[in-house]
Each structure stands twice: as structure tokens, then as C-alpha cells.
C-alpha positions in Angstrom: -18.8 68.4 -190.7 -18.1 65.7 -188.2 -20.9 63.7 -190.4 -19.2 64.8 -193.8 -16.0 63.2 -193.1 -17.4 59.3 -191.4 -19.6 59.2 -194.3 -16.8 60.2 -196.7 -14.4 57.3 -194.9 -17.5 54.8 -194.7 -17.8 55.4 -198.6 -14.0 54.6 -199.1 -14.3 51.5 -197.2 -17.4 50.5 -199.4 -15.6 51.3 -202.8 -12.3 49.4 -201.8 -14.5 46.6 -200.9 -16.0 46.2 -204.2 -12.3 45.1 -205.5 -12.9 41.4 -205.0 -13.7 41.3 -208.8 -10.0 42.5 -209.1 -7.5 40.0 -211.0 -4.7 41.3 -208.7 -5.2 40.7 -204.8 -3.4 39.8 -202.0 -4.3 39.1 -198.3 -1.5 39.1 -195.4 -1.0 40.1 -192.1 1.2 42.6 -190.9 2.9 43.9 -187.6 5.4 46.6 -186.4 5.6 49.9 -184.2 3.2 52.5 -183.4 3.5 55.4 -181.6 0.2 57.3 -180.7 0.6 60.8 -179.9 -2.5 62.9 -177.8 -2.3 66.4 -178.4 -4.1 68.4 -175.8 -4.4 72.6 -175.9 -4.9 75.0 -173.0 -8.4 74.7 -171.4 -7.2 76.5 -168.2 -7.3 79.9 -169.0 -3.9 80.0 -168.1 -2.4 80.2 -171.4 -3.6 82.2 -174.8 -6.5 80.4 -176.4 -5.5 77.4 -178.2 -1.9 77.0 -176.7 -0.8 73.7 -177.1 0.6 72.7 -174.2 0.8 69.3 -173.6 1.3 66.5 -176.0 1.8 62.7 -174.6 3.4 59.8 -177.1 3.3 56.2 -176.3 4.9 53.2 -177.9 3.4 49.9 -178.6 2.6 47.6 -181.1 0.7 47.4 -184.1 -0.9 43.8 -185.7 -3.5 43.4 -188.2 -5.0 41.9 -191.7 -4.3 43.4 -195.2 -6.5 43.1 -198.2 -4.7 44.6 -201.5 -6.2 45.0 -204.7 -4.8 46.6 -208.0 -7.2 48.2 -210.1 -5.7 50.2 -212.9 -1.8 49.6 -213.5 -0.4 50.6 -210.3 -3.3 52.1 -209.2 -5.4 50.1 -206.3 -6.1 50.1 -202.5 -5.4 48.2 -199.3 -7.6 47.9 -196.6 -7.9 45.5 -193.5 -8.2 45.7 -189.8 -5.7 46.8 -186.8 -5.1 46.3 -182.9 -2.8 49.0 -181.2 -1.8 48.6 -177.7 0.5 51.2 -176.6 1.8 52.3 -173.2 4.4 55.5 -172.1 4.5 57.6 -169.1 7.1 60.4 -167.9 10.5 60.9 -165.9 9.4 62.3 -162.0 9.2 66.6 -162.3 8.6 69.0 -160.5 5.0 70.3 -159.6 6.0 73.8 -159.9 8.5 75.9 -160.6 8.7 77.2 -157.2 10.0 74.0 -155.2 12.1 70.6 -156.0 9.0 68.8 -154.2 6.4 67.9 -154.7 7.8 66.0 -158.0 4.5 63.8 -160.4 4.7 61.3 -162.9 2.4 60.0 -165.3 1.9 56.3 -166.7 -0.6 55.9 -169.4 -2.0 52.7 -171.3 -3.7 52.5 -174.7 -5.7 50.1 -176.7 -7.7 50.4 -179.8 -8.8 48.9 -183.0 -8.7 50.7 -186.3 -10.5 50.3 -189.7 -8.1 52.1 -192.5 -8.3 52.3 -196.4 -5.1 53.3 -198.4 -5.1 54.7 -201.5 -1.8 53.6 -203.3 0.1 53.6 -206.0 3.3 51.4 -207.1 5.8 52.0 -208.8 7.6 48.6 -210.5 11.6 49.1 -210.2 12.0 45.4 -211.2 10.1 42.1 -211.7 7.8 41.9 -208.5 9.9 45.1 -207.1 7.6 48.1 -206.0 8.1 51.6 -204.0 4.9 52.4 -203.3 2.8 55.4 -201.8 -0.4 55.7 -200.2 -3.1 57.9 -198.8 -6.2 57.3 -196.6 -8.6 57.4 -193.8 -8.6 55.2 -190.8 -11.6 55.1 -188.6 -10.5 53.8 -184.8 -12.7 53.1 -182.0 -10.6 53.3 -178.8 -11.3 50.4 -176.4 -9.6 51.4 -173.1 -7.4 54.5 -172.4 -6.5 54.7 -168.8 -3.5 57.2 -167.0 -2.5 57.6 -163.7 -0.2 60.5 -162.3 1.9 59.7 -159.0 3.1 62.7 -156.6 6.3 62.0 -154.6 7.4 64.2 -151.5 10.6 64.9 -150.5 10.4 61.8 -147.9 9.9 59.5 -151.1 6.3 58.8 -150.6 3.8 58.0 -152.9 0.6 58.9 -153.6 -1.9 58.8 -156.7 -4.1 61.8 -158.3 -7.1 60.3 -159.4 -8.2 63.8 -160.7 -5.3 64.2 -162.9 -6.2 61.2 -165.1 -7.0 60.9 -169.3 -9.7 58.1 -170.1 -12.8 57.4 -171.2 -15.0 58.9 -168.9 -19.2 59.7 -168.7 -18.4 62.7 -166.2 -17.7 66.1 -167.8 -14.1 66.1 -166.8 -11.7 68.2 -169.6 -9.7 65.1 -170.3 -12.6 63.3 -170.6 -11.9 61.5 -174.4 -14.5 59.9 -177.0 -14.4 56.4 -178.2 -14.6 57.4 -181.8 -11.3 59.0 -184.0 -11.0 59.8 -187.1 -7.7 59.9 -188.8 -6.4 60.6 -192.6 -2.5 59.3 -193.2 0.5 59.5 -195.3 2.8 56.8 -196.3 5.4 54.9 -198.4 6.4 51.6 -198.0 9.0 49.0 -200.7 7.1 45.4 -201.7 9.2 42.2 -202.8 7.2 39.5 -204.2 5.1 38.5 -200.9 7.0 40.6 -198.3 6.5 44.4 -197.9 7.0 46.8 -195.5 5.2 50.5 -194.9 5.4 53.4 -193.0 3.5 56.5 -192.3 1.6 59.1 -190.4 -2.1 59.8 -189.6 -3.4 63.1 -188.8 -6.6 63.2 -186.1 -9.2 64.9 -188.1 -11.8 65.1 -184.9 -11.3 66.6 -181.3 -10.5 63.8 -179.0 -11.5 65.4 -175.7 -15.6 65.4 -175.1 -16.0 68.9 -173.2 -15.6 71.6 -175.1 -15.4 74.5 -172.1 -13.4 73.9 -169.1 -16.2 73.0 -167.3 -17.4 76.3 -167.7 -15.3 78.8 -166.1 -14.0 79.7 -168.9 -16.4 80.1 -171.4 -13.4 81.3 -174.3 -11.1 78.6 -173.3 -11.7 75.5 -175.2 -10.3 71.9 -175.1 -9.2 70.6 -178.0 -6.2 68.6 -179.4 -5.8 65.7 -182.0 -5.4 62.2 -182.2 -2.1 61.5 -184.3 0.1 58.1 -184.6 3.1 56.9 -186.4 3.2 53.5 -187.5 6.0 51.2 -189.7 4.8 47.8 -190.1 6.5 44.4 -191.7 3.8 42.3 -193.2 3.4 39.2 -196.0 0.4 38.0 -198.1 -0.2 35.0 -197.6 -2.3 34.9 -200.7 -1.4 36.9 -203.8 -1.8 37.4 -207.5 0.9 38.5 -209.4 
């Protein structure tokens, strides 16, 4: 399945490509906000198989290149290139629910780059006016993802988990994640002339996390979880047809 849906992405990027023959194009650069959101579901046991029960979002910043290309009327694509970097982290809280103290705290950091292809459609309200709507794949490779979690006692010192951490990792830890995510968004954006601006959503469409068992204690507890990210970007073309 896995296979099914690069190839299917790889086969977008390939068709969009073949637009250079195109009369309409365009090629900008954009950048705006992105907020990557890790979705991870119960691989303790603890909780009833599959319970979500954690989900991290970070805020960062989104740059890239934009290649547009009209095919049929409105019809037509735009593809290009991103860089993410994102950070986040959360308030101190308690351990457990039995004491104040101990009280932890994570900080997290996140970079990646993304190849995407957006099916779109625009609709002219006026001379060089357009709403405009948009579907897609996006494949990212993610280039570091690194947390830590502090613990606080009640006399204010510090000390780090290392074991309580989300990366990229060779052990077989269960926040272990892959390089590789797969994503397939939603969007709308408004164009005038040269400027436009866009906004959407892309749904992970593989498991992040590499183990699949807890490490094998529990054999019918699984880790899994998704990938997802906002994004609204501001962009021009720096080149394009009308």
C-alpha cells in the first residue's frame, strides 16, 4: 500500500512536470506559517487500543518555490519545493496525578523539506482576480526532529529525560520516527495579478513512528499516529503569463 501511494505521488510530480509546454506559467516564491501537528496513539497498554493520546503542534515557518501552470481554462497545477522549520514545547505539569512534583516539560524542534503537487482550479471574479482551490500530495523527507523533556522538583531543580525524547532514531525505541511522510492536503487561496496567497491542510497518509509493538510487551498495542500540518503562505511570481 505504502508503495501504491509514493508511486501514485511520484506519478503526479512527473505529470505536473510535463506543463512546461503550457502557454500559462508562473514561477514565484512563497512564505508564511506552518504548524506541524504529530499525532501519537497509546502503545502502553495503558489505554484501549488505538487511543489517541497524545498529539504535539509546533509553529514555524514555511519558505519555498512555486511553479504554476494552467492547462485547461482554470484547470492546472502548482508544484515546487519547501523548507519547514518549526519549534513548540509545553507549560511545566504534573508527572502524575498523585503529587504537585515532580512537574516535566517538553521542548521540541523540527526541520524538513517537502516536495508537493496541487491540483487547482480558479475561478476568475475579475480581470486577473481568482479564488482558487486545490488538492494534492506532498512528499517530505524530515531532516532533524529532536525533543527534550525537563523534570523539576519541588526545590526547583532541573534535570533532563533522555528516554522521554521523539527523533530520528536507529534504536527500536516507540517514538522512534522515519525520515519519509507522506501527506495529501486541502486548500483555497485568492490570486491578484502576481501576488497570491493560500491556505490549507495535509493529512499524514503513513505511520510516522518506526516500531510497530511497544517493544514487544504488548504484542496488541500498536504505535501509530499521523503526520499532519497547517500552512497559509503569501507568495509572488516573479515570472508569469497571463
Amino acid at each position: 500500500m505504502k508503495k501504491v501511494l509514493i508511486t501514485l505521488c511520484i506519478a503526479c510530480v512527473a505529470i505536473s512536470a510535463y506543463a512546461v509546454e503550457i502557454p500559462k506559467q508562473g514561477f514565484g516564491v512563497h512564505i508564511g506559517w506552518a504548524q506541524p501537528i504529530l499525532r501519537l496513539n497509546d502503545p502502553s497498554g495503558l489505554y484501549p487500543k488505538d487511543s489517541l493520546v497524545n498529539t504535539t503542534k509546533l509553529n514555524g515557518l514555511k519558505v519555498g518555490l512555486v511553479y504554476d501552470a494552467s492547462y485547461i481554462a482554470g484547470f492546472g497545477s502548482s508544484m515546487g519545493i519547501n523548507y519547514t522549520f518549526a519549534a513548540g514545547g509545553t507549560n511545566w505539569r504534573r508527572k502524575n496525578n498523585i503529587t504537585d512534583y515532580p512537574q516535566i516539560k517538553d521542548k521540541m524542534l523540527y526541520h524538513e523539506l517537502e516536495v508537493f503537487v496541487d491540483w487547482q482550479y480558479k475561478f476568475e471574479l475579475a480581470k486577473e482576480t481568482y479564488i482558487i482551490v486545490y488538492t494534492g500530495p506532498s512528499i517530505q523527507c524530515g531532516l532533524a526532529f529532536s525533543s527534550q523533556q525537563d523534570e523539576r522538583d519541588i526545590d526547583g531543580n532541573i534535570k533532563q529525560d533522555p528516554s522521554k525524547t521523539v527523533g530520528y532514531y536507529t534504536t527500536d525505541d516507540y517514538q522512534a520516527l522515519k525520515r519519509l511522510n507522506v501527506t495529501w492536503g486541502l486548500g483555497a487561496g485568492f490570486q491578484y495579478k502576481q501576488y497570491f496567497l493560500r491556505g490549507g491542510y495535509d493529512f499524514g497518509i503513513l505511520n510516522p513512528y518506526k516500531n510497530t509493538t511497544f517493544i514487544g510487551k504488548n504484542e496488541d498495542r500498536y504505535t501509530r499516529g499521523r503526520l499532519d500540518q497547517w500552512s497559509i503562505k503569501v507568495g509572488m511570481y516573479l515570472w508569469y503569463e497571463k
